[in-house]
Structure formats: C-alpha cells, structure tokens
C-alpha positions as CSV (number, residue, x, y, z in Angstrom):
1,X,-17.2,-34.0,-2.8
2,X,-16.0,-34.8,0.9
3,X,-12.7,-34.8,-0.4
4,X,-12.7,-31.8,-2.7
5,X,-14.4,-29.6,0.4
6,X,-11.4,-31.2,3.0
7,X,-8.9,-29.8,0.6
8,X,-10.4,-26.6,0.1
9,X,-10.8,-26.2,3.8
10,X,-7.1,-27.4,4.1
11,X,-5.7,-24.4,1.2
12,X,-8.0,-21.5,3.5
13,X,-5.6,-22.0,6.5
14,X,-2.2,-23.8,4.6
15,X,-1.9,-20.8,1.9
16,X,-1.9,-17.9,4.5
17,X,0.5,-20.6,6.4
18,X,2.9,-21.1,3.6
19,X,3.0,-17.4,2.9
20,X,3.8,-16.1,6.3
21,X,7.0,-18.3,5.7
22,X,7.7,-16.8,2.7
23,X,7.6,-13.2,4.2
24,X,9.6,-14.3,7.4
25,X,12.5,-15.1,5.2
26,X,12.2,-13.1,2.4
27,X,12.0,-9.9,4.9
28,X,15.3,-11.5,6.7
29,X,17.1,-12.2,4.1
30,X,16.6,-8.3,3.0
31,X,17.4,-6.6,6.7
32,X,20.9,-8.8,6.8
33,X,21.8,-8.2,3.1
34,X,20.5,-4.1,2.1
35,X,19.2,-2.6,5.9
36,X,21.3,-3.8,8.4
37,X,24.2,-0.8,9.1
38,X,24.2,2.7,9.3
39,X,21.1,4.1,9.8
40,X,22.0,7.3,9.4
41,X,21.1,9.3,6.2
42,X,23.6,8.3,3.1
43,X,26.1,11.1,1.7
44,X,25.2,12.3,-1.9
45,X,27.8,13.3,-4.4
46,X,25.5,15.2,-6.0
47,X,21.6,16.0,-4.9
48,X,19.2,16.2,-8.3
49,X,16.1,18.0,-8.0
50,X,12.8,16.9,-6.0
51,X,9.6,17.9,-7.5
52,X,7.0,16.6,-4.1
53,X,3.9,16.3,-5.8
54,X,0.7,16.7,-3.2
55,X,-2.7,15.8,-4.6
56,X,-5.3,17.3,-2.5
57,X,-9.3,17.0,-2.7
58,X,-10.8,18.9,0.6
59,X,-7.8,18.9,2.8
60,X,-8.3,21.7,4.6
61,X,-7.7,20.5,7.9
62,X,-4.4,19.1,6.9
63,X,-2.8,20.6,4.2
64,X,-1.1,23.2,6.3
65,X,0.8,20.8,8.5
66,X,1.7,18.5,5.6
67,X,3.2,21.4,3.8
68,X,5.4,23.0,6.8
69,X,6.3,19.8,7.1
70,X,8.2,19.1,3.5
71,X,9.4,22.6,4.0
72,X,12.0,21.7,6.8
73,X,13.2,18.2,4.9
74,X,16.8,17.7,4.3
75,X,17.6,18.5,0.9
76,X,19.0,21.3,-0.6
77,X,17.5,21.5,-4.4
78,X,13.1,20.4,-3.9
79,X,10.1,22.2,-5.0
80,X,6.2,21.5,-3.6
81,X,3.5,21.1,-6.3
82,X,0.4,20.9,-5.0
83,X,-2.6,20.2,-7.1
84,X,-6.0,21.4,-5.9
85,X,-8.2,18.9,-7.3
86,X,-11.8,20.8,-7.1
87,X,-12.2,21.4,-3.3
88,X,-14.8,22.9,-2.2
89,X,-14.1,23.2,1.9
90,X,-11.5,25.9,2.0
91,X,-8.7,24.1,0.8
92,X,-8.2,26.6,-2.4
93,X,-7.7,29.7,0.3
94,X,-5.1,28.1,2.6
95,X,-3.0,27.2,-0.7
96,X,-3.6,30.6,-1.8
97,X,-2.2,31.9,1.1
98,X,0.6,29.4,1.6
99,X,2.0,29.8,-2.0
100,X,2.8,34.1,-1.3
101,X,4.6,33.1,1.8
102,X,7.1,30.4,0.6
103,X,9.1,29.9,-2.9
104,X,9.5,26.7,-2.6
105,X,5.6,26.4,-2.9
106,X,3.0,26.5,-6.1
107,X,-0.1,25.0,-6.6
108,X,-2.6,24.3,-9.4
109,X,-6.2,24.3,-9.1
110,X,-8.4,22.6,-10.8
111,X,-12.2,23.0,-11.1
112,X,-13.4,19.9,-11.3
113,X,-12.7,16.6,-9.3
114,X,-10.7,14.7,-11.9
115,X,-9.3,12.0,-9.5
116,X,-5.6,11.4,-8.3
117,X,-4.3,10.3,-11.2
118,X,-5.3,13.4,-13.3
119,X,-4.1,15.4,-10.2
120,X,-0.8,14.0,-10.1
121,X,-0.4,14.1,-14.0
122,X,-1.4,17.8,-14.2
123,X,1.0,18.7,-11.5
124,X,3.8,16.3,-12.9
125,X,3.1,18.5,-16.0
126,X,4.7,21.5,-14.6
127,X,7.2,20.2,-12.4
128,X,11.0,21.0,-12.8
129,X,12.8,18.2,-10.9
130,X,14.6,15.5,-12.3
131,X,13.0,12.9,-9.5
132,X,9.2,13.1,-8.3
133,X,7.9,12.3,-5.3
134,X,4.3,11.8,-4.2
135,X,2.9,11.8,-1.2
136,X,-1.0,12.4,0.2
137,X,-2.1,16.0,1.1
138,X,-2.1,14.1,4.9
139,X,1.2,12.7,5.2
140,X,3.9,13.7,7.3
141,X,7.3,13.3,5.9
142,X,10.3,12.7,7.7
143,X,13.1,15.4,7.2
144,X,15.9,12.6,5.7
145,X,13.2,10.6,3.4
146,X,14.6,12.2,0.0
147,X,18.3,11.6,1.0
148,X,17.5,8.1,1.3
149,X,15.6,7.5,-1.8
150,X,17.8,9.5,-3.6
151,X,20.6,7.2,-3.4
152,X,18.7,4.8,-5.3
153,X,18.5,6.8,-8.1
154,X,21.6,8.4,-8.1
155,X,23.9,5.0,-8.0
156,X,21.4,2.7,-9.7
157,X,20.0,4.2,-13.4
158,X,17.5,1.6,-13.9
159,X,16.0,2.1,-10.8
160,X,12.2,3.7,-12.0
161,X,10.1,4.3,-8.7
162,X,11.3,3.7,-4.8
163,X,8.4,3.4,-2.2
164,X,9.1,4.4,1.3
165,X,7.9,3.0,4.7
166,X,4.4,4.6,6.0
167,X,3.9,4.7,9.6
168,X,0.8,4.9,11.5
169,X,0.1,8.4,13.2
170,X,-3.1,8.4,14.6
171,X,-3.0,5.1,17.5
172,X,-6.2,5.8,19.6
173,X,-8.9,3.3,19.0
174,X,-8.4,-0.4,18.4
175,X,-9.0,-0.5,14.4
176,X,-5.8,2.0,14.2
177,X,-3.9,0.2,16.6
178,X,-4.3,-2.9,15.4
179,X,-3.6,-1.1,11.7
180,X,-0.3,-0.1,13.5
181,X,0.6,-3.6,13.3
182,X,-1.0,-4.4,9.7
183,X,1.6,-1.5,8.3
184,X,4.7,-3.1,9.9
185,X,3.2,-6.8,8.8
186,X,1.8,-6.2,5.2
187,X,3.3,-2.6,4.0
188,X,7.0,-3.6,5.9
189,X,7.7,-7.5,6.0
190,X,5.7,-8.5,2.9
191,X,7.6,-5.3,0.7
192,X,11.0,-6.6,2.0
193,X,10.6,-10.1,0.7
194,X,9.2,-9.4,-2.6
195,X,12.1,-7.1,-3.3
196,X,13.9,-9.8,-2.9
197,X,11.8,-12.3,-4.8
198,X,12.8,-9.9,-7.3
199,X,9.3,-7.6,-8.1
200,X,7.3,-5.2,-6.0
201,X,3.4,-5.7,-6.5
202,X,2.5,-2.2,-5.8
203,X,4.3,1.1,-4.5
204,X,2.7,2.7,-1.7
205,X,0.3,5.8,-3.0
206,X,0.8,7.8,0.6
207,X,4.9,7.6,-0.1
208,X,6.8,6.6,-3.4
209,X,9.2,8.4,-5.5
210,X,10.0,8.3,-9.2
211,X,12.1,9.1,-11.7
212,X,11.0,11.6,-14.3
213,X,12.3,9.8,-17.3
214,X,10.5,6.5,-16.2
215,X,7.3,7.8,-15.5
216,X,6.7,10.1,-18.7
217,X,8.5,6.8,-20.4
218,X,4.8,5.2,-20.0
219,X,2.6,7.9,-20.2
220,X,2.5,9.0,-16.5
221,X,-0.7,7.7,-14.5
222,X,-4.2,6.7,-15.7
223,X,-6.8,8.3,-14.4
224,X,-9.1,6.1,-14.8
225,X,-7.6,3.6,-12.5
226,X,-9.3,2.9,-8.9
227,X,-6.2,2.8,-7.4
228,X,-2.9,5.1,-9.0
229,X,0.2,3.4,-7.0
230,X,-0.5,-0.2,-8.3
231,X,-1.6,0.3,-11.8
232,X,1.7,2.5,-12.3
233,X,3.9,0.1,-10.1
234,X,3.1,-2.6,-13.1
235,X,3.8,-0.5,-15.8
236,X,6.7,0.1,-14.9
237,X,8.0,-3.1,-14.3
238,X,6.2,-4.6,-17.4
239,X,8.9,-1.9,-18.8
240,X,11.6,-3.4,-17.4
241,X,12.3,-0.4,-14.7
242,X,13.6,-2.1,-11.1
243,X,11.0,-1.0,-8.2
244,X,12.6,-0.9,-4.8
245,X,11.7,-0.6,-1.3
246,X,13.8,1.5,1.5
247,X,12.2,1.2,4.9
248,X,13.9,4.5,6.0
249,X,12.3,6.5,4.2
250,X,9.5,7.3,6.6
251,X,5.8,9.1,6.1
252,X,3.7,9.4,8.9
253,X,0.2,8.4,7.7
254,X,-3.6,8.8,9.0
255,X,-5.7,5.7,8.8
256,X,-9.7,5.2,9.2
257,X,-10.9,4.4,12.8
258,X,-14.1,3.3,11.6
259,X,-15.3,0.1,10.0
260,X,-16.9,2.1,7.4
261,X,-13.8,4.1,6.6
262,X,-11.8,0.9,6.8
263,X,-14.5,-0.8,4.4
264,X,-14.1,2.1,1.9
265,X,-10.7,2.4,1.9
266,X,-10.2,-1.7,1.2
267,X,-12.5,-2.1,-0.6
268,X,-10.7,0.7,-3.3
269,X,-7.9,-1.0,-3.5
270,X,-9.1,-4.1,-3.6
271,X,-10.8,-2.9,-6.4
272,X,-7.3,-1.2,-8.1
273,X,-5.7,-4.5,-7.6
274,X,-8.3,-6.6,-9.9
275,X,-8.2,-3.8,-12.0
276,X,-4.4,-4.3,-12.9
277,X,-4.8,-8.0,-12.9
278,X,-7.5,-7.6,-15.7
279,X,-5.1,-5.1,-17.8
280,X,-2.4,-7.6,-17.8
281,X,-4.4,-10.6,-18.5
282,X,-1.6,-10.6,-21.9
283,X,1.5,-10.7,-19.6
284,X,1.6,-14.3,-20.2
285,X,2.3,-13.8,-23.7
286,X,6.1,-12.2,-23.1
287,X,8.6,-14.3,-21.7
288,X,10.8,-11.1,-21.3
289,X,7.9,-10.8,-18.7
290,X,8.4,-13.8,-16.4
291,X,9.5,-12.3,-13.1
292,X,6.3,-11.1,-12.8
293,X,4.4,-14.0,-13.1
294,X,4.9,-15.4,-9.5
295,X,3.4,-11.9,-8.3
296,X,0.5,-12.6,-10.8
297,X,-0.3,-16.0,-9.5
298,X,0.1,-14.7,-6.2
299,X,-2.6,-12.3,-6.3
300,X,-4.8,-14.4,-8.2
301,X,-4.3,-17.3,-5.4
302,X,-5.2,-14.0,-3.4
303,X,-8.6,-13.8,-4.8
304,X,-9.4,-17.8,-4.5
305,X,-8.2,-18.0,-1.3
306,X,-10.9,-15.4,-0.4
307,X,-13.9,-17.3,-2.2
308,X,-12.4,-20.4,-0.8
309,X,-12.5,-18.8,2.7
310,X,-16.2,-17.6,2.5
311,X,-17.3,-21.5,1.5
312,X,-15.9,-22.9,4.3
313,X,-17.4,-20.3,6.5
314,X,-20.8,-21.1,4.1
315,X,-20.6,-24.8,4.8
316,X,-20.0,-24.5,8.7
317,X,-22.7,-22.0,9.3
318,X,-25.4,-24.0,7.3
319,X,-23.8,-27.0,9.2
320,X,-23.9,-25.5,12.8
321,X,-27.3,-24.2,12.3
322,X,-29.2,-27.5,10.8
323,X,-26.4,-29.7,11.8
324,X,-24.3,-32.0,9.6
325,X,-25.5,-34.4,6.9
326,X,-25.5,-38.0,7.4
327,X,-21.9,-39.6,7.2
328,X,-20.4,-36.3,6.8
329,X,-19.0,-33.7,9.3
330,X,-17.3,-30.9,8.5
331,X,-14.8,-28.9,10.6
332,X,-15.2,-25.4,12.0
333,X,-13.0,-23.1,10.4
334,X,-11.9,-21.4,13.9
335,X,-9.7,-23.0,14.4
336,X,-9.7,-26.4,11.8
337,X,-7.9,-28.9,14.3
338,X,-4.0,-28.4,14.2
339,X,-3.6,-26.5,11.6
340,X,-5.5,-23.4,13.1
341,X,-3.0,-24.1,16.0
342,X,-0.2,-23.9,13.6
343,X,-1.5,-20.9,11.8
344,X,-1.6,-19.1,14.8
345,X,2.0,-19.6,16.3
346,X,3.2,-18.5,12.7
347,X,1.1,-15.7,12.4
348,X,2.6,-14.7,16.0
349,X,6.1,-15.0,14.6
350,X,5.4,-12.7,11.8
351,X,4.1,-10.7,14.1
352,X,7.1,-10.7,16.0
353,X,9.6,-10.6,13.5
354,X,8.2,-7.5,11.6
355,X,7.7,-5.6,15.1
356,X,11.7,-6.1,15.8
357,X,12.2,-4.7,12.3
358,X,10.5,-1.9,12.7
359,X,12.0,-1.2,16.2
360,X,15.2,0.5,14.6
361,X,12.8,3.4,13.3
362,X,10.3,3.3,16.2
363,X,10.7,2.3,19.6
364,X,9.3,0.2,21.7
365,X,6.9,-1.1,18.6
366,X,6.8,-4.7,20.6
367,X,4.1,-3.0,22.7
368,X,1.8,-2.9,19.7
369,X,1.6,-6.7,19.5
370,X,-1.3,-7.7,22.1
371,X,-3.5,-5.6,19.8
372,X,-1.9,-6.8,16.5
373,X,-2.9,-10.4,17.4
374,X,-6.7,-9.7,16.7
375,X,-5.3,-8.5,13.2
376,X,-5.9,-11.9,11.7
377,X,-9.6,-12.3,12.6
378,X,-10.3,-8.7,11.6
379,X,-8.5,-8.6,8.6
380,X,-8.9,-12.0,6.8
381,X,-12.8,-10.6,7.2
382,X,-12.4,-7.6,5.6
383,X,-10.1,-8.7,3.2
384,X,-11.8,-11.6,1.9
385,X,-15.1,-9.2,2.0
386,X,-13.6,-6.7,-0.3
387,X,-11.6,-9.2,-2.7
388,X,-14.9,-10.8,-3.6
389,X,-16.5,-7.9,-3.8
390,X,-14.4,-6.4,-6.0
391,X,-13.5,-9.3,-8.2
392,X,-16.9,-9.5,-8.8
393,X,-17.4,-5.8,-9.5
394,X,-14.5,-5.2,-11.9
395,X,-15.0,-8.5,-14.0
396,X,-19.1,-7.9,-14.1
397,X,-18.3,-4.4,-15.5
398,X,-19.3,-3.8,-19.5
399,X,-16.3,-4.0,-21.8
400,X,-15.1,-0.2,-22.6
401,X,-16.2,1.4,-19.5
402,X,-13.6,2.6,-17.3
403,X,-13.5,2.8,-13.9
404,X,-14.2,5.8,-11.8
405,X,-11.2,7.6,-11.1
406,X,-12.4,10.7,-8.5
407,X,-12.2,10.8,-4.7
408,X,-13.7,11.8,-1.7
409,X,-12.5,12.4,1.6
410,X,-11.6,9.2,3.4
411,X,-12.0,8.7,7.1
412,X,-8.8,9.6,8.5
413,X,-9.7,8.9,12.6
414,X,-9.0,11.0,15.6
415,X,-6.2,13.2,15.0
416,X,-3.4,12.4,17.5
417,X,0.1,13.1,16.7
418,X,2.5,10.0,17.9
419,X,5.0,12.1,20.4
C-alpha cells in the first residue's frame, strides 16, 4: 500500500510535469515551422462567402457592440446570422432594430430556449455562405480573422473547421488576470502542439470556423451536448476532416470574475468533455481511427490525474490533522520534496514561453506573468473539482437520457475594454 500511494503521489506532480514538456515543444516546433513570418493578413485569390453565425440568449448588453464589430471586418463577400435563442431581456428589440439598418444583418428568433447547438443549427439552416463561422453574441472579432482562416480553406480541401485565438478583454480583478495567462497557456500553447501531434481535442466555441460541406457532412451540431465545440471537433475528425489552429485569427473574449462564474463555466465543459469521451467509447474499434487515440488517453489520464490529485490531498489532510500512522509518513503535496520544485520551474517556463508567443499579437503580455504564476494553485483546484464532478455526473446518468442542452447567462465580469 505504501508503495502504490508513493506512486500515485509521484503521477499527481510528474504527469502535469511531463506534459508541460510536451506543450513547450510541440508549441515550438509549430511557431518555427507554420507562424513564424509575415504577420500580416495573407492575399486571397479568391474570397468565398462567410456566413458569421451569433447565437445569443439574453445579450442585450452586448449584442450591439459584437455586431458593429463584424460589420467593419476585412472581407468583401460575409453575411451576419444571428439566432435569438428565446431572450427575454430586450435582446429581440435591439436585433429588431439592428436588422432594418444594415443588409448584411438577419436574425431568427426563436421562442423557446433550445440551447446553442439548436441555435447554431437553426441559423446554419438559412445561411448562404460557403464557409461558417461562429462566434459568441460577446466576442469581439478582429477586422483580418476571416482573411486568415480563409486561407486554410481555400489552399487545403480537407481542412473541415479552423479555430482561432481568443484573447482576454475584460483584465480587472485577479481571476481574469490570471485567466489572461490560462488563454495564452492552455487555449494558445497546448492548441499549437496538438496540431502538431497531429489532432485538435476541441475547437474553441467563442471562435472557430467551418466549412459548410463538412459540417452538414455529419449532421451539424447536437443539441443535446453540454458543450457544442468539442462534441463537433470529434466528429469531425472521427470523419477524417483535418482541424487546424491559426493563432492570428483573434476574438476578444469576456471571462467570469467570480468563483462562481468560473465554477459554472468549468464545470460545463468539463462536463462536454466526458460527454464526448462516453460517445466514443467505440473509437477503439477503427484502426482508420488511431490518431486520435493519444488525445483519448490523454484526457482520460486527465480525469485520473484529477481523482489521483484529490487522494493525495485526502491522505495529507487526514494525516496533518491526526498525524501519521505508525511506520508510515506521507508527504505533503505542496510542494512533494523535489519534484514540487521541479514542477514549478517548468510550469514558469511554460509560462514564459507561451507569453513570448503571444507577444507578436499583444504587447507587452510578459507583464501578465506575476499574476499567471498563481494559475497553477487556482486552477489544478478548480480543475480537478469540476473533472470529478463531472465524470461522476455524466457516467451516473440513466442510459437514454440526454444531457441538457440550454443556457443561461454566464458571468462575464466587469466590462473593461483592453485599450
């Protein structure tokens, strides 16, 4: 038992170790081989048509500034499809009002709150454009973001979805600040390096792009997923369309600046996550499947890493508190010896490493790391909170019943546009 317990203690603080590596290189290996250049917006031969899908549930005090927004991008052929999804705060008049002023703009309305997956597939329903492109009713798109995932499509035919870069906007308390750092860390390093381990495990729902044919190829989005951007990210690539990343296409995003928020919002997608790992339970049965098995085990490691981490905080506490059993002493988890020495100087090179990235589309982005340095504690928390949580939750479920697929408002902080 000693032994067993030393080893589990050992995998808590070596797996997060041997993955930061992983990242590290993986997200190097991508800026000097497909980023490193021009960053200036590519030249298209041709420019296919845009259909920006916005699903929008009470977005009232938003929905006007996301949609002047995507009406100065540069691109010459887009529409905007918004899809009302049964708002009851106001929402409904401002689209009303919006849609008689521009052309560019429709919208659909929907009675009753179906979710973002119906949303998206009711408004992908009467969209004209050739490629699609989602992003949240409080996202701010950058003007060049379709001329960069464009190019994807345009010289790469298999190429089924491209998810863009998401950058924090609202920096004022510590939570979003040190969430700041978690975008450039998890959403930015960790994307670059699975690209080039060959599969994406999810697109990002605030920013990704599609092409029609691929989408309506598997039956466009379930709505009665948790989560819509990872459950259609594996559907895709379980039909053998490529998934790629392009860090300059860049959405400016609103994240929670409360621990509730921040528990609601993880805790969903922790939630979508085990939800797709229990739908593809039968991927092991296609070898024509077996790139995505190392993003399967991954995740699943994901989810015993978390259990592993709350039994060594278990152990320690009932240890500290009616101290250690005869002939057997267990070490604290913070820090375990070396290796929580170790951990930290590699977690602090990540750190580093996916700040400098992210330099070339924000400056000065080095500031942000005396806060991101607390991301660790705060996050391996929360993380390993909701993953068990929500393990637990989706397996417990009855067989045949879905998951809910509707929405409410999340916590989007202090609004504070980043000058």
């Amino acid at each position: 038992m000693h032994d067993l317990l030393l080893i589990i203690a050992n995998f808590v603080f070596l797996y997060p170790l041997f993955m930061s590596f992983v990242w590290i290189i993986g997200a190097f290996v991508f800026f000097m081989g497909r980023e490193r250049g021009d960053k200036n917006p590519p030249k298209l031969d041709h420019h296919p048509m845009f259909s920006i899908l916005v699903p929008a549930h009470n977005e009232r005090e938003q929905i006007e500034e996301t949609i002047n927004r995507l009406l100065e991008l540069n691109y010459p052929d887009y529409e905007i499809v918004v899809a009302d999804d049964g708002s009851t705060d106001g929402t409904t008049d401002i689209l009303h009002h919006l849609t008689q002023k521009h052309d560019r703009l429709r919208a659909i309305y929907m009675r009753i709150n179906s979710g973002k997956g119906a949303a998206l597939n009711a408004a992908c329903a009467i969209s004209n454009g050739r490629y699609i492109l989602c992003i949240d009713a409080d996202a701010q798109l950058e003007p060049d973001a379709l001329l960069w995932m464009a190019w994807h499509f345009n010289n790469f035919p298999r190429v089924g979805a491209v998810t863009g870069n998401p950058r924090v906007l609202n920096r004022t308390t510590l939570l979003a600040k040190i969430q700041t750092g978690e975008f450039a860390t998890i959403i930015g390093l960790i994307k670059r390096a699975q690209r080039v381990l060959g599969k994406v495990l999810t697109v990002s729902g605030v920013i990704a792009a599609f092409r029609k044919e691929a989408i309506t190829s598997i039956g466009l989005w379930d709505p009665h997923m948790a989560t819509d951007d990872i459950d259609i990210t594996w559907r895709l690539e379980k039909a053998f369309w490529d998934i790629r990343y392009e860090p300059r296409a860049i959405v400016w995003v609103l994240v929670p600046e409360t621990l509730e928020g921040l528990w609601r919002q993880r805790l969903r997608w922790s939630v979508g996550g085990v939800e797709v790992l229990k739908k593809n339970l039968d991927i092991w049965k296609d070898w024509r499947q077996r790139r995505l098995w190392p993003v399967f085990i991954e995740y699943v490691t994901s989810i015993i890493w978390a259990y592993c981490f709350w039994l060594v905080t278990a152990i320690w506490s009932l240890q500290f508190i009616f101290g250690a059993m005869e002939g057997f002493t267990f070490a604290p988890p913070f820090p375990p010896m070396w290796s929580g020495a170790l951990l930290a100087l590699v977690c602090l090179l990540m750190f580093v490493a996916s700040l400098a990235l992210d330099s070339r589309y924000e400056k000065h982005m080095i500031r942000y790391l005396f806060w991101v340095i607390w991301y660790p504690m705060i996050y391996w928390l929360i993380s390993a909170t909701t993953v068990a949580v929500a393990f637990a939750k989706v397996m417990l479920r009855k067989k045949g019943v879905h998951g809910q697929g509707v929405w409410e408002s999340p916590d989007r902080g202090i609004r504070t546009r980043h000058g």
